[in-house]
C-alpha positions in Angstrom: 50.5 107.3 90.1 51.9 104.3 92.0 55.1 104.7 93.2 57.3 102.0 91.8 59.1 99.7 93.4 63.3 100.5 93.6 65.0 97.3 93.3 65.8 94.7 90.5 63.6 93.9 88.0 63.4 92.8 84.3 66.2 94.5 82.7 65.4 94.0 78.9 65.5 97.4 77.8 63.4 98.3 74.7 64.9 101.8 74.5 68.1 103.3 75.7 69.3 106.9 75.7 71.6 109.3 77.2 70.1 111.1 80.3 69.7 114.6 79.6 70.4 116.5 82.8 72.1 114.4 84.9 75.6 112.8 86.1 77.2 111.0 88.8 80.4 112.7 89.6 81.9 112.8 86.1 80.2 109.5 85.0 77.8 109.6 82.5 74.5 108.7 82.6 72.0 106.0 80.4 68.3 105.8 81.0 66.9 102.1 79.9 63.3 101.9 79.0 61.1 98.2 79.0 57.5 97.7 78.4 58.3 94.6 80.2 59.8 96.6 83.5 56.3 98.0 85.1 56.9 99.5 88.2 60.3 98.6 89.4 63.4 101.3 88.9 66.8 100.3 89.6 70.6 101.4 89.3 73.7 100.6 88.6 77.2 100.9 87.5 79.2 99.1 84.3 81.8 100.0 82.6 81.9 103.5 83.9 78.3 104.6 83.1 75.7 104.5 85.5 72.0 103.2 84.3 68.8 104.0 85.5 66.4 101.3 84.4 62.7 102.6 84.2 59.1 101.2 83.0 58.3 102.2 79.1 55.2 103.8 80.4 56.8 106.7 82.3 56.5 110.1 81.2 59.0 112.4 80.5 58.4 114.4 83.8 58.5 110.6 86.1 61.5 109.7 84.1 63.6 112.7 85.2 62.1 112.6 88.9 63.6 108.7 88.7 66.6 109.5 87.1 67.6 112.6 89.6 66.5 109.8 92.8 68.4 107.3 91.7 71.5 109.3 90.6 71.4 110.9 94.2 71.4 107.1 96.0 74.0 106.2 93.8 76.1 109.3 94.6 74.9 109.1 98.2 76.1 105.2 98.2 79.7 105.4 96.8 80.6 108.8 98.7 80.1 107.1 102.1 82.9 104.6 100.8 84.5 107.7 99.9 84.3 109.6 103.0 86.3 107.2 105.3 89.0 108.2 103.2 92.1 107.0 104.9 91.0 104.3 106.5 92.4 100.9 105.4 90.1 98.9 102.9 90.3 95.2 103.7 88.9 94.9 100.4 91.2 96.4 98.7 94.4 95.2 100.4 93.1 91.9 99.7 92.9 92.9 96.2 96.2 94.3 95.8 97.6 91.1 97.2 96.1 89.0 94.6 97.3 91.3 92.0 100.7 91.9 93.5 101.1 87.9 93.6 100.0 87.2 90.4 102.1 89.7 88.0 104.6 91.2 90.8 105.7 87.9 92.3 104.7 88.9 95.1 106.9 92.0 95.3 104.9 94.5 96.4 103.1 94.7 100.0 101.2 97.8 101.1 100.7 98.4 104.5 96.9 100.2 103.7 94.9 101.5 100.5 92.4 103.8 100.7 89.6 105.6 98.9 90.2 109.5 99.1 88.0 112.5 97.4 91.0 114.3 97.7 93.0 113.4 94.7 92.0 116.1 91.8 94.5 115.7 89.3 95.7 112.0 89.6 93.5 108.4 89.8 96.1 107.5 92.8 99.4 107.8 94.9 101.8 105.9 97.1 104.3 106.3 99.1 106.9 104.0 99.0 108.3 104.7 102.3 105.1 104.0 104.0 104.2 101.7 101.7 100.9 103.5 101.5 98.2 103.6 98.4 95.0 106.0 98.1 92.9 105.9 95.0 90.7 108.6 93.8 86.8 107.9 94.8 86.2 108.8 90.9 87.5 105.5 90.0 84.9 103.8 92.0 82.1 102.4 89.2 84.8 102.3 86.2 85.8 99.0 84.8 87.2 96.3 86.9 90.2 95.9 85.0 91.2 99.6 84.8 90.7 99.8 88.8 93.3 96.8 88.9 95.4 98.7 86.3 95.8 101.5 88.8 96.3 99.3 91.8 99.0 97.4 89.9 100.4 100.9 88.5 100.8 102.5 92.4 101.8 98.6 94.0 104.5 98.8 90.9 106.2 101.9 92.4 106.3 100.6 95.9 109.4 98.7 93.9 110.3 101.3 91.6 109.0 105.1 92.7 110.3 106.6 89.6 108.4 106.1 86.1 111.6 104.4 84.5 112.5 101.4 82.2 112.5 99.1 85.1 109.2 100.7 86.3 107.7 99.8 83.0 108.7 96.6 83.1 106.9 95.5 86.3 103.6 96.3 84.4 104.2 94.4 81.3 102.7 91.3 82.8 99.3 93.1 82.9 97.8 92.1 79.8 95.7 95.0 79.6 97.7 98.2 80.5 97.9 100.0 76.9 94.1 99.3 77.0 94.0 100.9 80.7 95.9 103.8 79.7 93.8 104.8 77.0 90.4 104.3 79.0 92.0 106.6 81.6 93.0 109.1 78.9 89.7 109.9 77.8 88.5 110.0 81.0 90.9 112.0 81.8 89.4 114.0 78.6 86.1 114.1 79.4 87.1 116.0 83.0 88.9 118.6 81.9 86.0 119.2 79.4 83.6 119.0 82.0 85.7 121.5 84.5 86.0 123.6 81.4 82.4 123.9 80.6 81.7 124.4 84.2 84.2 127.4 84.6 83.3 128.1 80.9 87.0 128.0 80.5 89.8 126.3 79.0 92.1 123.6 80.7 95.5 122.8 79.8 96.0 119.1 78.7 97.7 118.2 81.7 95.7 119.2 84.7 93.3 116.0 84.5 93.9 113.1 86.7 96.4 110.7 85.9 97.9 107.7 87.8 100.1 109.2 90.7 104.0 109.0 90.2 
């Protein structure tokens, strides 16, 4: 067989599935099929599930090789963000800047935020005397808006560290926090299930990741 090319290609997809054996992190995993997409095989991330995008013609046997490559550049892409964990992100204080500015007033100014692979049980932290933020790499590839919603949520208790009424407040002006908090419930779901099948187990309600207090 020819080895296809890995890049972009066509991207109408004639047929799309679940992949079978395979996961990025705790993101799921779609496989795309064209007959218009002949030999190139690409990847990405929306909306928290990552797509592999294959030629109609593979077999069964070259669509899992693809999907396990691809999976593994993906994985092998977003952890090296990962891995310089405490580093400052210029991206991302940029980011939080913008956001603080335009539903904080301007209130909020962290001094660094991070990617870390060391938050298990909550999407983020801050410390308010430091004026500090990390975010859990396993946010990295979810919607763009929840990722804000989390920024906003840690950059909100730089002002307020408790979870109070005046807490609250801060985040009404984000029009899309209920919606946030839901998306980040059932992924917060789909972990402990996950852990649990893993450790053939059961986990109690509260030990997935959650925004950091």
């Amino acid at each position: 067989m020819t080895t296809p090319d890995v890049g972009a290609g066509e991207t109408g997809a004639e047929e799309t599935r679940e992949a079978d054996d395979a996961g990025f992190g705790r993101l799921p995993v779609q496989v795309h099929r064209s007959a218009r997409r002949r030999r190139t095989v690409s990847a990405d991330i929306r909306d928290g599930v990552v797509r592999v995008l294959i030629p109609g013609h593979f077999s069964a046997r070259e669509e899992r090789q693809w999907v396990e490559r691809m999976v593994e550049r993906m994985e092998a892409k977003y952890a090296a963000a990962a891995i310089r964990g405490n580093e400052p992100v210029p991206e991302l204080l940029e980011r939080a800047g913008r956001l603080s500015r335009e539903y904080l007033d301007g209130g909020a100014v962290p001094s660094s935020i991070t990617w870390v692979t060391n938050q298990n049980s909550r999407w983020a932290s801050a410390t308010p005397s430091r004026g500090t933020i990390r975010l859990s790499h396993k946010l990295q590839g979810m919607p763009e808006w929840v990722v804000d919603y989390v920024i906003l949520h840690e950059l909100a208790h730089l002002i307020e560290p408790s979870h109070s009424a005046a807490f609250w407040a801060l985040l009404s002006a984000y029009p899309r926090t209920e919606t946030a908090k839901a998306f980040l419930d059932g992924a917060s779901f789909a972990f402990q299930r996950s852990v649990a099948d893993d450790r053939d187990s059961t986990l109690d309600s509260g030990q997935g990741p959650h925004p950091g207090r």
